[in-house]
N, C-alpha and C positions, 0 to 999 in steps of 0.2 A: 535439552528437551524444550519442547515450546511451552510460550505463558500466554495463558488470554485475560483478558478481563471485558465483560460483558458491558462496553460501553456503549450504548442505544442512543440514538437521537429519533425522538419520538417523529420530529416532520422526515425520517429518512424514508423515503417511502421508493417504488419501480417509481422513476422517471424522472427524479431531482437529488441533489446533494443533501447534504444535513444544512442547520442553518447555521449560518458563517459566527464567528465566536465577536467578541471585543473588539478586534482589529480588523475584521472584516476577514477571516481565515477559516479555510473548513475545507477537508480532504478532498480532493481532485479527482487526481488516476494514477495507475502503476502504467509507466513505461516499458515493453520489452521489445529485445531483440530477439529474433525469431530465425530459425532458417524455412522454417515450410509455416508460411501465417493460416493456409486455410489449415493445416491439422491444429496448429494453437488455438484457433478459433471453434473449433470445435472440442477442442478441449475443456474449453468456457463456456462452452454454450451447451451442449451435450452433457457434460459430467459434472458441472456446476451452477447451471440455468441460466447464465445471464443471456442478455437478449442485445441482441445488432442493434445499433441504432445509425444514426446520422448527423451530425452539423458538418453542413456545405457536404467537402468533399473528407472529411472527417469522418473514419469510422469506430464507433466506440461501443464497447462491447461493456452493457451497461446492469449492474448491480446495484442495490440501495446502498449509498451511501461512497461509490468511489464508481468510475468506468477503467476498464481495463484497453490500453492501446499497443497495437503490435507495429513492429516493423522489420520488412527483411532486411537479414541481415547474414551473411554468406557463412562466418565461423564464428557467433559467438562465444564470447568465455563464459563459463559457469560462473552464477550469482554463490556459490560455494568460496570463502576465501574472501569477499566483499562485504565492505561494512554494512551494507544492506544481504540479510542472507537470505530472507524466506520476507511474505505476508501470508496473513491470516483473515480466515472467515470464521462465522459460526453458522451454523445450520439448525433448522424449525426439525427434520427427519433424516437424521444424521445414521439409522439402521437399515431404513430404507437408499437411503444413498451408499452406505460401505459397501451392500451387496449388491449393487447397482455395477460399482468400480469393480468387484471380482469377478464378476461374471463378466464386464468389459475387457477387463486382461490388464485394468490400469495398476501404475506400479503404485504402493502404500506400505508404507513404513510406519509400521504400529508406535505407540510412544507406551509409556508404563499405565497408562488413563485408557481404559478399552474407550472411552469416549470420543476419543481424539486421535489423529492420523495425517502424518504426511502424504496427501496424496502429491503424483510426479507424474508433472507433464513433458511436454516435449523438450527436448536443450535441457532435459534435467531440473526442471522446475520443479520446485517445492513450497508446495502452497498448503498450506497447514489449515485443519477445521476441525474444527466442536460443535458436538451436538448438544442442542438449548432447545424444548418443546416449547420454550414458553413466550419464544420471539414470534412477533405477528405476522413476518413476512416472511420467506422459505429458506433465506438466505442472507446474511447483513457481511460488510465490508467490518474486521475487527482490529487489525493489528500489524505494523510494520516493525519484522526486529532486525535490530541495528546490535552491532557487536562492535564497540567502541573501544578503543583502548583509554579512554580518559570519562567516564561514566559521568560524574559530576559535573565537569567540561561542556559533554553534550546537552544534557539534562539542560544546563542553565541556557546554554545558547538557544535552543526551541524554543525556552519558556521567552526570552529575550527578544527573539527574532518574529517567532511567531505570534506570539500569546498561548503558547500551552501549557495548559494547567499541571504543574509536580503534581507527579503522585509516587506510588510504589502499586506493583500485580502480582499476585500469587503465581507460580508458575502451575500449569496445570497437569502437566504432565509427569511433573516430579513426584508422584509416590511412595518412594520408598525415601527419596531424600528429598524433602520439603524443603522449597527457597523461594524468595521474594524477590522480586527484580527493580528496579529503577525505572523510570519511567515518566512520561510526560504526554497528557491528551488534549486531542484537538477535535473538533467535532467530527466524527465518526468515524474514528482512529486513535489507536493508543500507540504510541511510538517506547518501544519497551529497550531498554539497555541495558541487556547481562552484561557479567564479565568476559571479558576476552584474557588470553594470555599474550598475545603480540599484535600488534597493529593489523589491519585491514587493506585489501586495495581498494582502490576507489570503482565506484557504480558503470563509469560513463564507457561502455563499450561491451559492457557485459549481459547477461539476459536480463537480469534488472537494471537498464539502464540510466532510469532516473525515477523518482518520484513525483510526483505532481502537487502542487495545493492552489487552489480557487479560491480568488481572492475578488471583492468589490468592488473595487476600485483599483486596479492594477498602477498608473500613474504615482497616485498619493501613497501606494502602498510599497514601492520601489523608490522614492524619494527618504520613506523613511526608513527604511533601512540602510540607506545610503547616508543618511544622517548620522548615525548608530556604526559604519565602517564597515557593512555589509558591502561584499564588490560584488554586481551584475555587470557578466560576462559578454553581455549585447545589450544594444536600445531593444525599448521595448516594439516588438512591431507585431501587425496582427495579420494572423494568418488568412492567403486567398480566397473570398468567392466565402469569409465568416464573419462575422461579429469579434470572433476571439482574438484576444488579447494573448501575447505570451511574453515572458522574462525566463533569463535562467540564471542561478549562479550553482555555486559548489558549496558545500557546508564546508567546518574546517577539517574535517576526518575524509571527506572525499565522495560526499554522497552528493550525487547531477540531481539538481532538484531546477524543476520544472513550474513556475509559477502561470498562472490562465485569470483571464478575466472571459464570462460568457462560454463556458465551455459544456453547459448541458445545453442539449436541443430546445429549439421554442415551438 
């Protein structure tokens, strides 16, 4: 079942990131592969509000606190089976939006918390949300879960790599069996690590094909991880007719992670 925990950054607001943490680190975007992008696109924008945006030729379908980017892609594999299995939102009208999805025909997958719901998009996407009355804005970016088979392992290496903060999150959905998960956050994202029983595949070719994190200094911030034995998979180079910066490597569990410098609109 899914876990949330209501991790807010006050400056997340429509139209910017959260503010970057210690290391100059703070959630991005989710990457996916797509077969049909305008119906994904309207899946996020129609059943979840976020709003189109633009850098250059860049388009980024944008929420407080992360943007979400599509890419076709002819057969995706299901994010089911990948160390990256779902993300998560919370929502301001979470009654008003369930009934919203029924009357759409969208698919939702109740969890044991009438509060909470897998809703499923296209490619089988499973984008998890909780309803929260008491968040200021309609919608916030909450949670990426990662199904590890080494929990500790990961944990430390985020906290290492990135600067996110250990913690532990209630699971929210578990009601009748109450558990706590592992876990590590970074500005306006909690990065949660249940148990798994057998390894995972990796992200890169699947509908969650990478993860993303915005970073201030992309240069200085790739030098030190490279310091630390971090391997980046390419020079860093910035994408055409932008500002933006990008880096990529792979965690050690197989998760495409996507580094940007300058990736919200000016």
């Amino acid at each position: 079942m899914g876990a949330l925990a209501l991790t807010l950054t006050a400056t997340t607001t429509w139209g910017q990131l959260a503010e970057p943490n210690q290391l100059g680190v703070r959630m991005g975007h989710m990457h996916l592969n797509v077969r049909d992008v305008d119906a994904t696109r309207k899946f996020f924008v129609d059943q979840l509000g976020g709003t189109v945006v633009k850098n250059g030729p860049l388009e980024l379908i944008q929420f407080p606190g992360v943007f979400v980017m599509l890419r076709k892609a002819d057969n995706p594999l299901p994010a089911a089976g990948t160390i990256v299995n779902h993300f998560g939102f919370i929502m301001k009208d979470f009654p008003t939006a369930l009934a919203k999805w029924k009357a759409a025909g969208i698919g939702i997958e109740p969890t044991e918390n009438p509060n909470e719901v897998y809703v499923v998009g296209p490619d089988s996407l499973r984008v998890e949300v909780y309803g929260e009355p008491s968040i200021p804005e309609p919608i916030y970016m909450n949670h990426i879960h990662f199904f590890p088979s080494d929990i500790a392992g990961i944990k430390k290496w985020y906290v290492n790599a990135f600067g996110a903060n250990p913690g532990r999150r209630s699971c929210i959905g578990c009601i009748s069996k109450p558990r706590v998960f592992e876990s590590a956050d970074l500005p306006a994202v909690n990065l949660t690590f249940p148990p798994t029983a057998k390894p995972q595949e990796p992200t890169k070719g699947r509908v969650i094909d990478h993860i993303g994190f915005d970073v201030t200094n992309l240069e200085a911030f790739v030098a030190g991880l490279e310091s630390r034995g971090v391997k980046i998979e390419a020079p860093i180079r910035q994408v055409p007719n932008t500002k933006v910066k990008v880096a990529f490597l792979t965690d050690p569990w197989g998760t495409y992670i996507e580094l940007t410098e300058g990736l919200s609109p000016q």
